[in-house]
C-alpha positions as CSV (number, residue, x, y, z in Angstrom):
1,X,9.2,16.4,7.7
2,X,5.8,15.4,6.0
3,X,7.0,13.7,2.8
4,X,4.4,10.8,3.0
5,X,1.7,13.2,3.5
6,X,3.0,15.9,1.2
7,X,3.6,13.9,-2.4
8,X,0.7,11.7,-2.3
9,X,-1.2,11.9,-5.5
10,X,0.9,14.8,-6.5
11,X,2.0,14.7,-10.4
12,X,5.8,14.4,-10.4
13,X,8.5,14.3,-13.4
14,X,11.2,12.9,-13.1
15,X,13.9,13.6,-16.2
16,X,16.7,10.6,-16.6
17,X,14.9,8.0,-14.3
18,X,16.3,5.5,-15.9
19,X,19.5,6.6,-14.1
20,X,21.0,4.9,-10.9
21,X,19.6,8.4,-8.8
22,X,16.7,8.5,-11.1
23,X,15.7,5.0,-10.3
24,X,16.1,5.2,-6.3
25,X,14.3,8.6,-6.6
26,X,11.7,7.2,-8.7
27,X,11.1,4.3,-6.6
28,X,10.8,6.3,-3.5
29,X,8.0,8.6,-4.9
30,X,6.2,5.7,-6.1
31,X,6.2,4.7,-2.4
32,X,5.3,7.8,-1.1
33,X,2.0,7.6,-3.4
34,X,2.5,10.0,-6.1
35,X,2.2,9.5,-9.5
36,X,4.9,9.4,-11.3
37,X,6.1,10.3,-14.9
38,X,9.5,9.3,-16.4
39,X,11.4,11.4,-19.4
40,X,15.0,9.8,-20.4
41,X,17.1,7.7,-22.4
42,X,16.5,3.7,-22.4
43,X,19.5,2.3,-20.0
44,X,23.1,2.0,-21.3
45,X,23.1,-1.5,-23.0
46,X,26.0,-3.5,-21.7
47,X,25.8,-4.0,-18.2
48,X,23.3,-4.4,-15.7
49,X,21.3,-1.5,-14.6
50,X,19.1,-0.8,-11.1
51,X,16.0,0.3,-13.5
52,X,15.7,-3.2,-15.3
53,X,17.2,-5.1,-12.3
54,X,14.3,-3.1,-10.3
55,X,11.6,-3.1,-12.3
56,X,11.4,0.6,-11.3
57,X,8.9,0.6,-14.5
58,X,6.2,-0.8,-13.2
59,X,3.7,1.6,-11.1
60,X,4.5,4.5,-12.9
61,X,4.8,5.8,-16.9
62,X,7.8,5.5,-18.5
63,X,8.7,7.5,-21.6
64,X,11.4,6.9,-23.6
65,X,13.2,10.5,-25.3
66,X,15.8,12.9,-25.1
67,X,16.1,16.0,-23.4
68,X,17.6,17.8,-26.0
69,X,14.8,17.1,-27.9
70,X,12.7,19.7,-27.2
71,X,9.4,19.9,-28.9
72,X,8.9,16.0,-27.4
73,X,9.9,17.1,-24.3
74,X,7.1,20.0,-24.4
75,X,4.5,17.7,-25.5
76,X,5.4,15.2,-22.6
77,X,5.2,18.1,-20.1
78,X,1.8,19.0,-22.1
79,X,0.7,15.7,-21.9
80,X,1.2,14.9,-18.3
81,X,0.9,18.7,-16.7
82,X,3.2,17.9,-14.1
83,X,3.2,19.4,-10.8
84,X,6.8,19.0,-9.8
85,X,9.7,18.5,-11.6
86,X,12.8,16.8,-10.0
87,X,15.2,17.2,-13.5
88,X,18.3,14.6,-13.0
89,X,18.8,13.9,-16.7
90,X,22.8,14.4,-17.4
91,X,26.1,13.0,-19.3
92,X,27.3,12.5,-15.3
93,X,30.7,10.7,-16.1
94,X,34.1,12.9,-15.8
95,X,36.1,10.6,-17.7
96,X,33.6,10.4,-20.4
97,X,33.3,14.3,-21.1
98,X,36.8,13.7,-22.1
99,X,35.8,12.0,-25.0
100,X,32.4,13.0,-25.5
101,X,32.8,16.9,-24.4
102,X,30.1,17.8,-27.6
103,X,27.5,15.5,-25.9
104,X,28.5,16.5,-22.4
105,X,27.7,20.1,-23.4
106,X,24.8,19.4,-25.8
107,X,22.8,17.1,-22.9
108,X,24.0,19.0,-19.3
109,X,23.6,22.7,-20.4
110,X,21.0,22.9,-23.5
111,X,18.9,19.9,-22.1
112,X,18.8,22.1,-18.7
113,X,17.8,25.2,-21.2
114,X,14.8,22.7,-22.8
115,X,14.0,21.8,-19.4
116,X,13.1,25.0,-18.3
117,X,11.6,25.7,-21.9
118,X,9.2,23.0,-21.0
119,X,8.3,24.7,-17.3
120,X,8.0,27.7,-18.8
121,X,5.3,26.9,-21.0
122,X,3.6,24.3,-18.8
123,X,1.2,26.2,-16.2
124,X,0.7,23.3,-13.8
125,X,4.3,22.9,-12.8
126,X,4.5,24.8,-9.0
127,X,8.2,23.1,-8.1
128,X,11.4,22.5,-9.9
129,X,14.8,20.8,-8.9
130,X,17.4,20.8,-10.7
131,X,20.3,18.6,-9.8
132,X,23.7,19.5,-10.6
133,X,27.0,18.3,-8.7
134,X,29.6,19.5,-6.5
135,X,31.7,19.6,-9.4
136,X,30.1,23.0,-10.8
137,X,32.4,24.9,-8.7
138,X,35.5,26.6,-9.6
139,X,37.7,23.6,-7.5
140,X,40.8,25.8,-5.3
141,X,41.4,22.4,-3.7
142,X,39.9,24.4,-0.2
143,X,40.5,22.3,2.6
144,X,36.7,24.1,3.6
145,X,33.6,23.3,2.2
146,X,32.1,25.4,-1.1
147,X,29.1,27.5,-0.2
148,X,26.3,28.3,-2.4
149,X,27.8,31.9,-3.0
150,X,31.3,30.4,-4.3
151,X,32.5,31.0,-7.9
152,X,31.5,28.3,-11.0
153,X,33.9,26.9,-13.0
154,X,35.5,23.5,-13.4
155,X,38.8,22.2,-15.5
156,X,36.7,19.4,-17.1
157,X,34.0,19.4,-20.1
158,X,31.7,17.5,-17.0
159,X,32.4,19.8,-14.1
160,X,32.3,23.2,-16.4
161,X,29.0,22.0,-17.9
162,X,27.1,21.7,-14.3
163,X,29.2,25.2,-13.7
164,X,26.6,25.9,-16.8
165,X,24.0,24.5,-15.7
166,X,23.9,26.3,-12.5
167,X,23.9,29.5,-14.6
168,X,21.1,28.6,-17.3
169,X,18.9,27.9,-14.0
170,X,20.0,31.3,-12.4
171,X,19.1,33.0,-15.7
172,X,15.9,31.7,-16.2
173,X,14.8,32.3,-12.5
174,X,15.7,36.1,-13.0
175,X,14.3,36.6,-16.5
176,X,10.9,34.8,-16.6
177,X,10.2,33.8,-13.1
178,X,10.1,36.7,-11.2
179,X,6.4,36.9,-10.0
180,X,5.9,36.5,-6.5
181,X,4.3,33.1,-5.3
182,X,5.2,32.1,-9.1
183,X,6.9,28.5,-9.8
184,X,9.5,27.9,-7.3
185,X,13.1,26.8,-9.2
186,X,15.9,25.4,-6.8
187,X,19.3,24.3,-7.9
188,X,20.6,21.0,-5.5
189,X,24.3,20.3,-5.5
190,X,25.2,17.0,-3.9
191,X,28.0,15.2,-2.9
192,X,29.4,11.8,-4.3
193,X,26.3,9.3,-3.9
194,X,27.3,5.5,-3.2
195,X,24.3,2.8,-2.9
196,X,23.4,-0.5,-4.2
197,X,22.2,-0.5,-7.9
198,X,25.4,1.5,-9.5
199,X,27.1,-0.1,-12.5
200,X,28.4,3.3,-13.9
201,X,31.9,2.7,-15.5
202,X,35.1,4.6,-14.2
203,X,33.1,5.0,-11.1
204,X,35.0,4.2,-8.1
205,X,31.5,1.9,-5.9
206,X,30.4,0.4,-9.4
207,X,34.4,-0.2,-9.7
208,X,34.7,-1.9,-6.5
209,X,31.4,-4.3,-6.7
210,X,33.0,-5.6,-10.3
211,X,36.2,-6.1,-8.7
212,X,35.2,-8.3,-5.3
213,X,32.3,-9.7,-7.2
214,X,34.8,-11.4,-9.5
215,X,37.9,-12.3,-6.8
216,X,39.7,-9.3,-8.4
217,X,41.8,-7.2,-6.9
218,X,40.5,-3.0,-6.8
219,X,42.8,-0.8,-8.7
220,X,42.8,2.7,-7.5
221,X,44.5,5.3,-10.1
222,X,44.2,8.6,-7.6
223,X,44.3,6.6,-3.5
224,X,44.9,10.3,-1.4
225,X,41.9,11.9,-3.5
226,X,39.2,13.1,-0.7
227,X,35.6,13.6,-1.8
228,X,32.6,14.1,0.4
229,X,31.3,9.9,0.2
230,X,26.8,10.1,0.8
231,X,24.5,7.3,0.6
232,X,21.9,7.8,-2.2
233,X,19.1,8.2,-0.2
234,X,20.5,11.7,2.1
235,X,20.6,13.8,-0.8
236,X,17.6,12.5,-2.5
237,X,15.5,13.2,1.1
238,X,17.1,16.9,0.9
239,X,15.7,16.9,-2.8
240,X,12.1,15.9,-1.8
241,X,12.3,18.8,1.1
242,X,13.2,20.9,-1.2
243,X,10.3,20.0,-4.0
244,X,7.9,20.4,-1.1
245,X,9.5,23.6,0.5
246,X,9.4,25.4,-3.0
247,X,5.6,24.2,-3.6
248,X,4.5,26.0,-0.1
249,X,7.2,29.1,-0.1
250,X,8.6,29.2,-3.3
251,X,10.2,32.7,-3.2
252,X,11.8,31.8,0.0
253,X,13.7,28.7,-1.3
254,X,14.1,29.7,-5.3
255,X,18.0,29.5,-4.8
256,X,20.7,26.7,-4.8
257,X,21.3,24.2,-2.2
258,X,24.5,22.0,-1.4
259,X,23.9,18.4,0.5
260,X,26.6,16.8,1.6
261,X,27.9,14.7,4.6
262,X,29.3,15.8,8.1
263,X,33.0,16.7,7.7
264,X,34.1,13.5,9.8
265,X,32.5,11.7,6.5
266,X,34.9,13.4,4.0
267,X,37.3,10.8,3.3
268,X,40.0,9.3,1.1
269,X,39.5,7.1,-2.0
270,X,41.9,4.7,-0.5
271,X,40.1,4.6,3.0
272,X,36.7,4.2,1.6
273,X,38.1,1.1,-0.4
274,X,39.3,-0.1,2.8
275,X,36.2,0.1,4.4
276,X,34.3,-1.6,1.9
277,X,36.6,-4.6,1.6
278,X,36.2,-5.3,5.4
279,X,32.5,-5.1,5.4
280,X,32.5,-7.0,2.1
281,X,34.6,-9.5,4.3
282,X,37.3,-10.3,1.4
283,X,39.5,-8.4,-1.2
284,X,43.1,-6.6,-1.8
285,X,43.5,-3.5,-3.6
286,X,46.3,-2.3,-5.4
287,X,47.5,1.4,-6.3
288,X,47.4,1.7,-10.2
289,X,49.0,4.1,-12.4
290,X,47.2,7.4,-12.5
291,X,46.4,9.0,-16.7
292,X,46.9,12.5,-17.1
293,X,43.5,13.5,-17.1
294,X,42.1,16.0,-14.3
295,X,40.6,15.3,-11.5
296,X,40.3,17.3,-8.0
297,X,42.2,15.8,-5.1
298,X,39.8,17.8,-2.4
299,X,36.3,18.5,-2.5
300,X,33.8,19.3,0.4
301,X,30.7,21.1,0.4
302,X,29.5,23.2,3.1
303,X,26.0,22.6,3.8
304,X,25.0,25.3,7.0
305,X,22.1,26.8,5.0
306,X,20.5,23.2,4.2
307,X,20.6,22.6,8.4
308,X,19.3,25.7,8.9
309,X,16.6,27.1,6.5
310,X,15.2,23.2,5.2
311,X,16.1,21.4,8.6
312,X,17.9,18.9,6.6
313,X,21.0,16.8,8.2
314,X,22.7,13.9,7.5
315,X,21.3,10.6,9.0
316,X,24.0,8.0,8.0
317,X,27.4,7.2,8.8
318,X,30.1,6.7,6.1
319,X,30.2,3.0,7.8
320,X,26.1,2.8,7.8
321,X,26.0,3.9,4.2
322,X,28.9,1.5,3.3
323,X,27.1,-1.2,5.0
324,X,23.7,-0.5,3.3
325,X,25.6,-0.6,-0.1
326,X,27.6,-3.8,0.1
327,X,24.5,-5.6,1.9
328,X,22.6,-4.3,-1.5
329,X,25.4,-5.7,-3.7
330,X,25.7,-8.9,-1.9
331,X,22.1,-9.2,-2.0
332,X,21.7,-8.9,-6.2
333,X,24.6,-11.4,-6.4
334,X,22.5,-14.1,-4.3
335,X,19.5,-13.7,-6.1
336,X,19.2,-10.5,-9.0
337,X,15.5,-10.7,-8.6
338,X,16.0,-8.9,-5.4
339,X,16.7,-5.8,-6.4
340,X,13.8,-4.4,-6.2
341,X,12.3,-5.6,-2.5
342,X,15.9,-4.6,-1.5
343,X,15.7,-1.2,-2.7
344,X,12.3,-0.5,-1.0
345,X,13.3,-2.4,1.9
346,X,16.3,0.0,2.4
347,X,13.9,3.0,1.3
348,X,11.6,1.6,4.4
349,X,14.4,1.6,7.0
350,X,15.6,5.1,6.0
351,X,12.3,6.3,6.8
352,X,11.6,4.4,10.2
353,X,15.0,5.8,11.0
354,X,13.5,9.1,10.3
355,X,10.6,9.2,11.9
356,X,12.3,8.1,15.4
């Protein structure tokens, strides 16, 4: 892998870098030397976030807009002339879309279509990510993973407007980027990301850290529902492959990609509250009343074609990626101006761990 080498002083964009992945990513490429250009919303006001708590701002340019604005998104991209595009700007809450399904819609499909707008009419852009979820796919409640190949679809405004956004980048691949050696576009859907730096609401880590912070105890409304648990930084390193594969071999690696953890990793919401509570060294949790709302009780992705075509794998344990997050947490809550030495540190390790 030659990621240090690869983005120094490259021109990256990152959309929604404000976000918890935003900020990690954004972080990261700052240390790998690029320059970096940020597009998204200010940080929900309310509750901490890793951005402020990080000061992810400083080092690179931050712009404040909206991705379904789309003449100021052009003039950013016109502005800037990125050269990779890593877009992670989204509505990324399931519960939410329940309540905000307009906004859901409006931000995760159109802003993807304005996105792509943007590359379209931007000739210095050679690689673009889009990151979607796990959620775009039409959930049978497989006990196997989803491949690439399987059907979109999704009983929630959230899930069904990733299932759209996968499409809107399929589309605009076929119709307008069909030259060979052309701009490489990649779709990347990734597991359920845990780390330090999450204060997301209805989100089960944020949920947790509140909860044990405080002496509460953790509520859980769906215990037996499996999901495929990843620290931050594994998908984020399959990302980064991915911009740099698409810059050198675009046509081979225009397609979507799934990065998840090993099977062994794919475990309940009850055990991974378990786990955290005895590395966190304290805490009870209690079962909760579940609302009526959908969610999917099993999700796993099958990720073959990441280990074989990008030579991407998982480096983490569930336990090592559990470990790494509460050691983050515990670590704001000593001193909050930490944050952002503990991110990099943790950035640092990953890579030693990496190179070895």
């Amino acid at each position: 892998m030659t990621l240090p080498a690869f983005y120094t002083d490259k021109t990256v964009l990152i959309t929604g870098h404000t976000g918890f992945k935003g900020s990690w990513l954004a972080t990261w490429l700052k240390m790998l030397g690029a320059r970096v250009i940020g597009f998204s919303l200010p940080p929900e006001e309310g509750r901490p976030n890793l951005f402020e708590a990080a000061n992810v701002e400083k080092g690179m340019t931050s712009i404040t807009g909206d991705i379904r604005d789309l003449p100021s998104f052009i003039n950013t991209f016109n502005a800037h002339s990125p050269e990779i595009v890593f877009h992670m700007a989204a509505q990324s809450l399931v519960r939410r879309s329940y309540t905000e399904p307009v906004e859901t819609y409006a931000t995760n499909v159109m802003g993807t279509v304005n996105l792509l707008e943007a590359v379209r009419n931007t000739p210095s852009v050679r690689s673009v990510v889009v990151i979607t979820s796990d959620k775009c796919y039409e959930n049978r409640e497989w006990v196997w993973g989803y491949r690439e190949t399987e059907s979109m679809g999704g009983h929630d405004p959230y899930s069904s407007s990733k299932g759209c956004a996968e499409l809107v980048t399929q589309v605009y691949r076929k119709s307008f980027f069909t030259n060979k050696g052309q701009v490489g576009i990649a779709s990347a859907r990734a597991g359920n990301v845990i780390g330090g730096g999450d204060w997301a609401e209805d989100r089960l880590i944020p949920d947790i850290a509140r909860a044990l912070s405080s002496n509460k105890p953790v509520v859980l409304r769906r215990p037996n529902a499996i999901r495929p648990w990843q620290h931050v930084l594994e998908p984020l390193r399959g990302y980064l492959m991915l911009g740099e594969h698409l810059w050198k071999q675009s046509d081979d690696f225009s397609e979507a990609w799934n990065f998840g953890p090993r099977d062994e990793e794919t475990i309940t919401v009850r055990e991974m509250t378990e786990r955290i509570i005895q590395h966190w060294g304290s805490g009870e949790l209690v079962i909760g009343g579940a609302d009526d709302l959908h969610e999917a009780h099993y999700l796993k992705l099958d990720c073959s074609k990441a280990r074989a075509k990008l030579g991407w794998r998982p480096l983490l344990t569930i336990d090592e990626a559990l470990e790494m997050t509460v050691a983050w947490y515990r670590s704001y809550l000593e001193d909050p101006g930490s944050a952002g030495s503990t991110t990099a540190s943790q950035i640092n390790g990953y890579m030693e761990r990496l190179s070895r």
